[in-house]
C-alpha positions in Angstrom: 91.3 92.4 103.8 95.4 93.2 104.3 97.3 93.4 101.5 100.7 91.0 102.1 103.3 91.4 99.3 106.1 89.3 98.8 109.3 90.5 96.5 112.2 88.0 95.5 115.9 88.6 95.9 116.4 91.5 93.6 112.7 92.7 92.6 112.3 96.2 92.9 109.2 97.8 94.7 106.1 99.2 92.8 105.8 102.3 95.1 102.0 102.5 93.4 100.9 99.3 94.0 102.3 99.3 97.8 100.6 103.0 98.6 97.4 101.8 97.2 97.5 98.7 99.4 98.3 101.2 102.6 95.1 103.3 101.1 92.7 100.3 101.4 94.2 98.7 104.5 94.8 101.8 107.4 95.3 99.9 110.8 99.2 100.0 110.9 102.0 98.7 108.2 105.4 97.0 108.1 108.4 95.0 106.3 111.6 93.1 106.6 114.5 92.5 104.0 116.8 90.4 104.6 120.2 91.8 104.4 122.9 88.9 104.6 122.3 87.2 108.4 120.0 89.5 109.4 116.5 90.9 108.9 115.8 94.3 108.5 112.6 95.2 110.5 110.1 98.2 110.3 106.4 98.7 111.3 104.7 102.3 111.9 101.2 103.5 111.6 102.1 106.2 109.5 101.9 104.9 105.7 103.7 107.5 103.8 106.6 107.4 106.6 106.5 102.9 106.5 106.5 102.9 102.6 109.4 105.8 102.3 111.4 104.4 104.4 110.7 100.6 102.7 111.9 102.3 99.4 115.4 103.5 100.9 116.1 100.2 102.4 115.1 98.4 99.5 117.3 100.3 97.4 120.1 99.7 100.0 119.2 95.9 100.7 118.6 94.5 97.1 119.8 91.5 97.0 117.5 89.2 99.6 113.7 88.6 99.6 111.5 91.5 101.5 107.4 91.3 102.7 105.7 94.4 102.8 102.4 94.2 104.9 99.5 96.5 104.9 96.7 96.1 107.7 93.0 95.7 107.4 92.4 95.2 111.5 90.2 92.2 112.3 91.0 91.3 115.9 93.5 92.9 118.5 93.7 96.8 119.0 94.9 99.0 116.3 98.7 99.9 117.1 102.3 99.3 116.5 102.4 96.4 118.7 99.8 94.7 116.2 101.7 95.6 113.0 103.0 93.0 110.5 105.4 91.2 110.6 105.9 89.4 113.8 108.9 87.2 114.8 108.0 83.5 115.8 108.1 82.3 119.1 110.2 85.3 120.1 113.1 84.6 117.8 114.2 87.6 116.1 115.9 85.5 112.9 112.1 84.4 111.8 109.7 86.7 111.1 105.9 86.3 109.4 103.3 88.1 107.8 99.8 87.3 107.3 96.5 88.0 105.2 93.3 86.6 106.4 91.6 85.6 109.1 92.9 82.4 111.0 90.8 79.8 112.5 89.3 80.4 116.1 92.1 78.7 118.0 94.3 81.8 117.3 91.8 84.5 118.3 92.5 86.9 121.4 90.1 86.1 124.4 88.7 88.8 126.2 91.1 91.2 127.5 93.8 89.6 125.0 94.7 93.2 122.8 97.2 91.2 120.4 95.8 90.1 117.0 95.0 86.5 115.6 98.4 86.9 114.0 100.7 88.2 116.4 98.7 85.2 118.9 99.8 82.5 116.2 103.2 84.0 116.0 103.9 84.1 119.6 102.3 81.0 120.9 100.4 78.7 118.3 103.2 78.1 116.0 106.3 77.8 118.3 104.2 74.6 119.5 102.7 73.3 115.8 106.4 72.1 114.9 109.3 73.1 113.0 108.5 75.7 110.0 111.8 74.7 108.7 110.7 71.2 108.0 108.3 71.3 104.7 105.8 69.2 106.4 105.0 71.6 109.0 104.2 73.8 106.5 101.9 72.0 104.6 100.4 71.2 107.7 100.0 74.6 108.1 98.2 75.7 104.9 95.7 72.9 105.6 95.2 74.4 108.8 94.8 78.0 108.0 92.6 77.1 105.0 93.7 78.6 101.4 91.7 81.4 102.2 95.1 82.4 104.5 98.1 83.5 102.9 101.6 83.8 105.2 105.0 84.9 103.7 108.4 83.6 106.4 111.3 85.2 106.1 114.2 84.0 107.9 118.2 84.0 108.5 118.0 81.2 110.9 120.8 79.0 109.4 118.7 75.9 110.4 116.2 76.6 107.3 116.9 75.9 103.8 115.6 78.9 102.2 115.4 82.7 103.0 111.7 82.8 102.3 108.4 80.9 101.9 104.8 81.6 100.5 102.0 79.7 102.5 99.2 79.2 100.3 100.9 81.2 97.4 98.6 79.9 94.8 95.8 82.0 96.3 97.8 85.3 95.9 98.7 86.5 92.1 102.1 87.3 90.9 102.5 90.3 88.6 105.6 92.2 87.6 107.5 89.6 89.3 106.4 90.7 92.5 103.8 88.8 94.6 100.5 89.7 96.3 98.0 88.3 98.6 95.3 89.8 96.3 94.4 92.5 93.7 94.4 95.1 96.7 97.4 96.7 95.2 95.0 97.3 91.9 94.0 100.9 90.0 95.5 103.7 92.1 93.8 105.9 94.3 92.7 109.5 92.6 95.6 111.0 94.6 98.1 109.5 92.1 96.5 110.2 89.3 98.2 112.9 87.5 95.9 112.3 83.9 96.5 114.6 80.9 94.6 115.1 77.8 96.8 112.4 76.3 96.2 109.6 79.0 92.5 109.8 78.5 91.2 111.0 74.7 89.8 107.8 73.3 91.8 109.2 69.3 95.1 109.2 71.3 98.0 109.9 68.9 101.6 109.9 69.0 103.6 112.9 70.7 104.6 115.4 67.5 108.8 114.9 67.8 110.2 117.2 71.1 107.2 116.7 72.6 106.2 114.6 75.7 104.3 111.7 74.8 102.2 111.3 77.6 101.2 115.6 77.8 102.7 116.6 75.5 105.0 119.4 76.9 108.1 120.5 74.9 111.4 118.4 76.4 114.6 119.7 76.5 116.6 117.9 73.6 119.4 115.9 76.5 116.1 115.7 79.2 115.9 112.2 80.5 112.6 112.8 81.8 109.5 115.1 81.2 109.6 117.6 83.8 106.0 118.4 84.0 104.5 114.8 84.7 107.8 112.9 85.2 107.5 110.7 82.2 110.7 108.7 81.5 112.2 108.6 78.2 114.0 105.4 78.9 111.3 102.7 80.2 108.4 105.3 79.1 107.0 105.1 82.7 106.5 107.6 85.6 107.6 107.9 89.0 106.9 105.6 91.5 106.9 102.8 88.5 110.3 103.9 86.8 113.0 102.7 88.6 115.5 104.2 86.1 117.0 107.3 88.6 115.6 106.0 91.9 119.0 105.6 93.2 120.2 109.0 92.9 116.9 110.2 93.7 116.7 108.2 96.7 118.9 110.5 99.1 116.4 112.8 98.0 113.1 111.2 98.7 110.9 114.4 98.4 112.4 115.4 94.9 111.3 111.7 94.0 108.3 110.5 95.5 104.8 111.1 94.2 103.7 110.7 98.3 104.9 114.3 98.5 102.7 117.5 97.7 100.1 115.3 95.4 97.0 116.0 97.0 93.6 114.8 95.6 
């Protein structure tokens, strides 16, 4: 399936949504920001390592659009060299992503261990025409059906935008933040961290002092619950508040929910 999320200039990550994605989709992860006139680049088979290390440069690089791709592996061998994103035609300044499966002109022939993707990145597109040209990429979605969806990002000069959703009306946005699918739906049981209060159907509020999510006794100048991380600012918890991230973010293990949260 692949999960392929797209986030605008300034959007924040939802850490949740992103690991659930990496929980569905195992063969191999990746992103790219782009930072100014150039594109940050990462891909790793390790998903905790991919998605920490997404979070820090997000936080770093705010200000540009960023793709964060998750793997499903449908063609090509499972490794690095196979994770999303891929620059086009070798250039380094344009890079895609992809969810789906593309049509059979793209797939690896016998002996060929690249992916449908990386094969369309590489050689098929370089010679379909110019993605900076808007035709091309309408010409594009037609091809790859609407049951493809492909996010470019670029710093190529030559292009009139930073970034571009292929077939975006098949994905959903929510939160601001867009997604191939509803992959990136209802969290695995290893984030769960439920309380009596999350699930009694006669839910009531917190007595004053008191958590009101479990209900543990806060220190009157707490800006957080410190037994299940509730804020008491945007009344979320960690990975979705984004309140402290960025002092919490030179300290990723004091932060992140990845960490010592076993099922």
């Amino acid at each position: 399936m692949c999960l392929l999320t797209f986030l605008p200039a300034g959007a924040p990550p939802d850490v949740a949504a992103l690991w659930h994605g990496t929980q569905l989709n195992g063969d191999g992860h990746g992103f790219a920001i782009v930072d100014g006139d150039r594109l940050v680049v990462r891909r790793g088979m390790d998903a905790e390592q991919v998605l920490e290390e997404f979070v820090v440069a997000r936080h770093r690089h705010p200000d540009g659009p960023a793709l964060f791709h998750s793997r499903l592996g449908t063609h090509g061998r499972h490794g690095v060299d196979n994770c999303h994103p891929f620059p086009v035609g070798g250039d380094q300044r344009t890079v895609l992503a992809h969810n789906g499966i593309l049509p059979a002109t793209v797939r690896p022939a016998r002996g060929d261990a690249r992916s449908d993707t990386r094969i369309a990145a590489e050689d098929f597109l370089p010679a379909f025409g110019p993605l900076r040209l808007r035709r091309t990429r309408l010409q594009l979605e037609r091809w790859m059906t609407r049951h493809n969806k492909m996010v470019i990002l670029t710093v190529d000069r030559r292009f009139k935008h930073r970034s571009y959703i292929l077939n975006e009306k098949s994905g959903v946005w929510d939160g601001g933040i867009w997604y191939s699918n509803d992959g990136y739906l209802e969290p695995p049981p290893r984030w769960s961290h439920a309380s009596p209060c999350d699930t009694a159907p006669d839910r009531r509020p917190a007595p004053a002092g008191r958590c009101e999510r479990c209900g543990f006794v806060l220190d009157p100048v707490a800006d957080a619950c410190p037994d299940c991380g509730w804020c008491l600012d945007c009344g979320r918890t960690p990975p979705d508040c984004w309140c402290y991230a960025p002092a919490a973010l030179d300290s990723w293990s004091a932060w992140s929910p990845l960490r010592d949260r076993s099922p």
